[in-house]
N, C-alpha and C positions, 0 to 999 in steps of 0.2 A: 643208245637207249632203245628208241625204237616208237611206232604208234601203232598200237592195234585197237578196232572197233568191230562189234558186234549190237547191231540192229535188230531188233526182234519186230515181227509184226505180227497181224492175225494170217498172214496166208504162211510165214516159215522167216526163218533167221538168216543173215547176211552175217560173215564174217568177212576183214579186211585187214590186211596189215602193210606193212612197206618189205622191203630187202635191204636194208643198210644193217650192217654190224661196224663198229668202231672199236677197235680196240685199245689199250690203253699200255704203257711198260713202262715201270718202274727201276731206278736203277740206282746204285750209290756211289757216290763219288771218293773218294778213298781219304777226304776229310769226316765223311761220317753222310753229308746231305746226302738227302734222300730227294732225287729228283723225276717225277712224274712225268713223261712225255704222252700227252694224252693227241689219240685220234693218231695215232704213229702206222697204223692199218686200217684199212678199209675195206671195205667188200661190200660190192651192191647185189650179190648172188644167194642173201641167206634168203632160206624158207621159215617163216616164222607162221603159217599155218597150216593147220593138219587136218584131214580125215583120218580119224578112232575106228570108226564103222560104218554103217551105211546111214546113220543117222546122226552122229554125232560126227564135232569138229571141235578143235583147239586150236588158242594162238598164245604165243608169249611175247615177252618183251621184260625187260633187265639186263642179268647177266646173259650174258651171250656164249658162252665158253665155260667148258669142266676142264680140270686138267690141259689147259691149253689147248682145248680142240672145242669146234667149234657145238653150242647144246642141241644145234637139231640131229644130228645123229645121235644122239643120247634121247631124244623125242623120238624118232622111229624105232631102236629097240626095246626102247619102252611098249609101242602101242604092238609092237611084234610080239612081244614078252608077254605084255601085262592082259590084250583087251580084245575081248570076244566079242562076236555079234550080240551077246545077248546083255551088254555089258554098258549099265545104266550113266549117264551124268553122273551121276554122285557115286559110283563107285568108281568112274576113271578119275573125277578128283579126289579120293582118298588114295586110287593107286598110285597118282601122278604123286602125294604128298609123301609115300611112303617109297615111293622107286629114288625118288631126288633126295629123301635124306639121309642115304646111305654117303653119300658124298660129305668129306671135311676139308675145308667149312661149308657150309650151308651154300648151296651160290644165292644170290639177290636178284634168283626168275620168278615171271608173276606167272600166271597161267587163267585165261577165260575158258572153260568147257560150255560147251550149248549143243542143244540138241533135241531127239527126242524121246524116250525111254519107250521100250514097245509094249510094256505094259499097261501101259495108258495113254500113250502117244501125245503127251502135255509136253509144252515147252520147259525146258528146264536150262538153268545159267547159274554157272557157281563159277567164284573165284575161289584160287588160290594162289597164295604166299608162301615160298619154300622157305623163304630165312627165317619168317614168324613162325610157323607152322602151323598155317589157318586157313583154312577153308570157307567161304563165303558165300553163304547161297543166296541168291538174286530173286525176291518176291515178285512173281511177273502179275501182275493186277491190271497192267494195259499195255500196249504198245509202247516202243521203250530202247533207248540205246545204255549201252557199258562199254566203256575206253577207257585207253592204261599207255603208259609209257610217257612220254613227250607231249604232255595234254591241254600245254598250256595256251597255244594258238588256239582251238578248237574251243575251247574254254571263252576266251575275249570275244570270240565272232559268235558264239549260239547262246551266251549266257547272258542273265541281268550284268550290266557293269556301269559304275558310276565314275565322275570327274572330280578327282581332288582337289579344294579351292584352297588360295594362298593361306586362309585363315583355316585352313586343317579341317569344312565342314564338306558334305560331299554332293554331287547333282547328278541326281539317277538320268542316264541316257534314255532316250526312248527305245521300249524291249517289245520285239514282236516274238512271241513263241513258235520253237518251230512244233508243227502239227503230224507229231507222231502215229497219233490215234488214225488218221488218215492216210498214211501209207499204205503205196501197195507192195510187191515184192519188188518190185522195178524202181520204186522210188527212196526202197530202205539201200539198193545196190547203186544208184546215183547217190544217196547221200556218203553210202560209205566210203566209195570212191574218193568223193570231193573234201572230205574227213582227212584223207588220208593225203592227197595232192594239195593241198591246201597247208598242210602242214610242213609239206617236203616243199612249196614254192615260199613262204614265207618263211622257215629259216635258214634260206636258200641266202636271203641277204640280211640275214640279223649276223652281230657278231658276235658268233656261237661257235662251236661245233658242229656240224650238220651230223648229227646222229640220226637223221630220219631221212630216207633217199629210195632210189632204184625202183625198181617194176612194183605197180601194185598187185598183189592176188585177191581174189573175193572168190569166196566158198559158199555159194547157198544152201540149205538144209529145210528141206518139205518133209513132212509128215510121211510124204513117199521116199525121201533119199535124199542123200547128199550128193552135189554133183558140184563142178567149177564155173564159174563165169570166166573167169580166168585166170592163168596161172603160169608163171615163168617154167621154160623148159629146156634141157640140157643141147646144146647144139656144139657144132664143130666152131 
């Protein structure tokens, strides 16, 4: 699957994601069963996010693969293809929605764009859904995270959550919010980090699948540019 997060603050935006891709193969037995071998590949070397422009980033997470090859190189001749300097949020996610659904079937990739338009240099975050075919624009009103993929660790540790009693009623735990509004850029790229390795150490020992693993990347995006905090790179 995969976990990507995007942190927005008032100094610029943090993207993050992991490098695990899982694959899956399907096969049939010559009774007819149709039998699934899931996690049969692995790889801890995908890039699942991207620089558009000098101000804009994307990251996805779903399907991982078109035509049996892996979807980031389908992401880079895309942004080759499709996306100019002058080439807004919400045009790369309508290009992303109309490059991806030339392909049948539809794959089940989500897509977070963020960034900043140079028109107005306002932060802007839209999702989009290539199987639905829907685009989502993100009302920024204050400081603010969006995550997708493998969300559910992430979910039990920063959200309200209650204790189911044997008679089925329920006991709110004690919830301290975290304090977004008060981020700096340094502390939206510490959380995204810990977003991310917190998710890869935790279903590290659940009995899952580990679809979430490998090198984390974080992409920041200022009103001046885009640049990397860090990011895996090709060696011998």
């Amino acid at each position: 699957m995969s976990f990507i997060i995007t942190v927005h603050t008032n100094e610029g935006i943090i993207m993050a994601s992991d490098s695990r891709t899982t694959y899956t193969n399907t096969s049939r037995e010559k009774d007819g069963t149709v039998i699934q071998r899931i996690g049969v590949q692995i790889t801890d070397t995908t890039y699942k996010t991207f620089v558009c422009n000098s101000k804009i980033g994307l990251s996805t997470c779903g399907t991982a693969s078109i035509n049996a090859m892996p979807i980031a190189g389908f992401i880079e001749d895309f942004i080759a293809q499709k996306i100019t300097e002058e080439s807004s949020v919400e045009e790369v996610a309508q290009e992303l929605l109309a490059f991806f659904a030339q392909y049948t079937p539809l794959p089940g990739t989500n897509f977070v764009v963020a960034g900043y338009n140079k028109d107005d240099l306002k932060q802007h975050i839209s999702r989009v859904y290539i199987a639905t075919k829907q685009i989502v624009p993100i009302a920024i009103n204050a400081p603010g995270v969006v995550w997708d993929g493998e969300t559910d660790t992430l979910m039990r540790l920063v959200q309200n959550v209650a204790l189911k009693k044997q008679e089925n009623t329920y006991s709110d735990l004690v919830f301290y919010p975290i304090g977004y509004n008060y981020f700096t850029l340094q502390d939206a790229i510490n959380f995204a980090e810990y977003a991310v390795d917190v998710t890869i150490k935790t279903m590290a020992f659940k009995d899952c699948v580990k679809t979430v693993g490998g090198p984390i990347d974080i992409l920041a995006i200022k009103p001046s540019g885009a640049f990397w905090i860090q990011r895996k790179e090709l060696h011998a």
